[in-house]
C-alpha positions as CSV (number, residue, x, y, z in Angstrom):
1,X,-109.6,-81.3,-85.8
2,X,-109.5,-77.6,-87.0
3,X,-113.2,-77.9,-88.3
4,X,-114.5,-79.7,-84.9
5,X,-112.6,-75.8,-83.2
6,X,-113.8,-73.8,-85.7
7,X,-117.7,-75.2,-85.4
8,X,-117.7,-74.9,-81.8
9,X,-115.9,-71.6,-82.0
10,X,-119.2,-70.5,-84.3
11,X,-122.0,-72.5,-83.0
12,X,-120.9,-70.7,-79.4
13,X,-120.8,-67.4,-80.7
14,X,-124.2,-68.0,-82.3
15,X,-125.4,-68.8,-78.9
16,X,-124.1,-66.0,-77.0
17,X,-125.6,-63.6,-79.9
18,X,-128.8,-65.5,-79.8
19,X,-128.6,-65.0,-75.9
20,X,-127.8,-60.8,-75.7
21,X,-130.6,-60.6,-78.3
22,X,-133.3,-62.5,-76.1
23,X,-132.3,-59.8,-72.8
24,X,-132.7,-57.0,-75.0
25,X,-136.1,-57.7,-76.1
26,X,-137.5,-57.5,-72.8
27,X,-136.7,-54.2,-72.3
28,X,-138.0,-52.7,-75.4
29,X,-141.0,-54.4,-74.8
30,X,-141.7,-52.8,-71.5
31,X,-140.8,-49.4,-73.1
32,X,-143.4,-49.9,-75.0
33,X,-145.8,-51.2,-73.3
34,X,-145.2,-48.2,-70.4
35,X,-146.0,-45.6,-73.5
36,X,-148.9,-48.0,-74.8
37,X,-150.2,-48.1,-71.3
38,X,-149.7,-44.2,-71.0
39,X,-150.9,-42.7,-73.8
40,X,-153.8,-45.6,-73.4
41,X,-154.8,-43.2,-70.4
42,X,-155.0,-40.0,-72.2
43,X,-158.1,-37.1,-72.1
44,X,-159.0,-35.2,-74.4
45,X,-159.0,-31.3,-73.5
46,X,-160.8,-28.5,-75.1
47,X,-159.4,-24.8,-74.0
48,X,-161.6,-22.3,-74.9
49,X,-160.3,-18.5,-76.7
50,X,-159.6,-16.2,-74.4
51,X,-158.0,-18.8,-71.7
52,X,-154.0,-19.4,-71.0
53,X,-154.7,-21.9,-68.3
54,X,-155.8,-25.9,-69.1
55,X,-157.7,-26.8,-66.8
56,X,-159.0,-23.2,-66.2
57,X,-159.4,-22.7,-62.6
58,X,-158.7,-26.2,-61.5
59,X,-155.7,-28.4,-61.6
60,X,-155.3,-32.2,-63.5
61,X,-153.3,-34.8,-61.3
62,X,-150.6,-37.3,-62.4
63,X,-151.3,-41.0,-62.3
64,X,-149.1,-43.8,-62.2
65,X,-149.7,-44.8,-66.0
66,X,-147.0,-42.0,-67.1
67,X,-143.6,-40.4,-65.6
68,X,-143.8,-37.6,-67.4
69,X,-146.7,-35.5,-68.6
70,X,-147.2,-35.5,-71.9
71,X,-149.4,-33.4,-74.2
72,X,-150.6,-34.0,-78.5
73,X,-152.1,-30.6,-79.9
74,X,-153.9,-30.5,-82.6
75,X,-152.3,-27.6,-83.9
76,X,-148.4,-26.5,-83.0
77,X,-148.5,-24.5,-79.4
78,X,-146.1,-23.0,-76.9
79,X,-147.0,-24.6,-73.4
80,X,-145.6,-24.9,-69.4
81,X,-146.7,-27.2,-66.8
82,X,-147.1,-25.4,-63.5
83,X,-147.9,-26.6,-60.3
84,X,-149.4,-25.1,-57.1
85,X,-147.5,-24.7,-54.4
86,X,-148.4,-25.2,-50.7
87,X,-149.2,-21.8,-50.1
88,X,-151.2,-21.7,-52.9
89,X,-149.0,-20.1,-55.4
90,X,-148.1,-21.3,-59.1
91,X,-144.4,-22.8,-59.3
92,X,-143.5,-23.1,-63.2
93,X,-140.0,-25.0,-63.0
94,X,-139.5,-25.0,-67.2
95,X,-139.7,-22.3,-69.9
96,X,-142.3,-23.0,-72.8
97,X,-142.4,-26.0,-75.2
98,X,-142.9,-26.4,-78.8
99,X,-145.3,-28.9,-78.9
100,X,-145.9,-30.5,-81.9
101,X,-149.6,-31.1,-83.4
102,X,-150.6,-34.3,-84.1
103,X,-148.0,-35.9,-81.9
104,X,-147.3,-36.9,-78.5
105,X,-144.9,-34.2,-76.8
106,X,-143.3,-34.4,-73.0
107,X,-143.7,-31.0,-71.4
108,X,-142.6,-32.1,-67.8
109,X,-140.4,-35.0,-67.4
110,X,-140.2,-37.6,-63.9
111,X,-143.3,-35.9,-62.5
112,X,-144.1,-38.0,-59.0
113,X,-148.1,-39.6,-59.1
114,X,-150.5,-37.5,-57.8
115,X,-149.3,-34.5,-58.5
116,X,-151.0,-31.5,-59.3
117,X,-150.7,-28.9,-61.9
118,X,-151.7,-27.3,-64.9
119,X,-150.6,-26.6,-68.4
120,X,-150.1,-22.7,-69.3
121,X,-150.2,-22.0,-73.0
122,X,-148.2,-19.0,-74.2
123,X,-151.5,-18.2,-76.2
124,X,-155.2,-18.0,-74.7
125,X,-156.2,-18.9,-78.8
126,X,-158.7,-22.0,-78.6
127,X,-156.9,-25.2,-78.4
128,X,-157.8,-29.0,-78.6
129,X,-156.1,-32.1,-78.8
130,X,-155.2,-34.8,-75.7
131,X,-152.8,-34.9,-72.3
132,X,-151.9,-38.3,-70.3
133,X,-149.6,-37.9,-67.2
């Protein structure tokens, strides 16, 4: 009789494990798959020496592939996101980032789609690499 209540004691916790691990999954999956689908968006940006401002002169929008807006240098850089403002002013809401070369770094974080801005880059030095947002 003890065996019979010690089986079923394990064989239901086995279940119940099995269980939590099959919810989890799903989740990490569609982190995943929201980064792969991000980053699966991305442009490539050249900004040319003597220029702070990426896009100079004009402004990228957000889509509804990322929430955040992300940026991979290819060499280290200090940048902002700004965004225009209705009467046509620049509204910069964070101080600069380190971001990282080689490697996919969020400047802006829950950024609504279709939102304006640009990146401002503590140095006008020429800088390459690729933003998705």
């Amino acid at each position: 009789m003890q065996i019979r209540k010690h089986l079923a004691h394990s064989t239901l916790a086995a279940t119940l494990l099995l269980a939590g691990a099959m919810t989890l999954a799903p989740t990490a999956q569609a982190g995943e798959q929201g980064a792969a689908s991000c980053y699966g968006s991305a442009h490539s940006y050249s900004k040319y020496d003597g220029a702070a401002d990426l896009p100079a002169g004009r402004l990228f929008v957000t889509s509804g592939n990322c929430a955040d807006i992300n940026i991979m240098p290819r060499t280290n850089r200090y940048i902002m996101v700004c965004f225009e403002t209705a009467s046509g002013g620049s509204y910069c809401p964070s101080d600069y980032t380190l971001a990282r070369a080689g490697e996919w770094n969020v400047i802006e974080y829950d950024v609504p789609d279709n939102t304006q801005f640009y990146f401002h880059f503590r140095s006008a030095a020429l800088s390459n690499g690729s933003w998705a947002a």
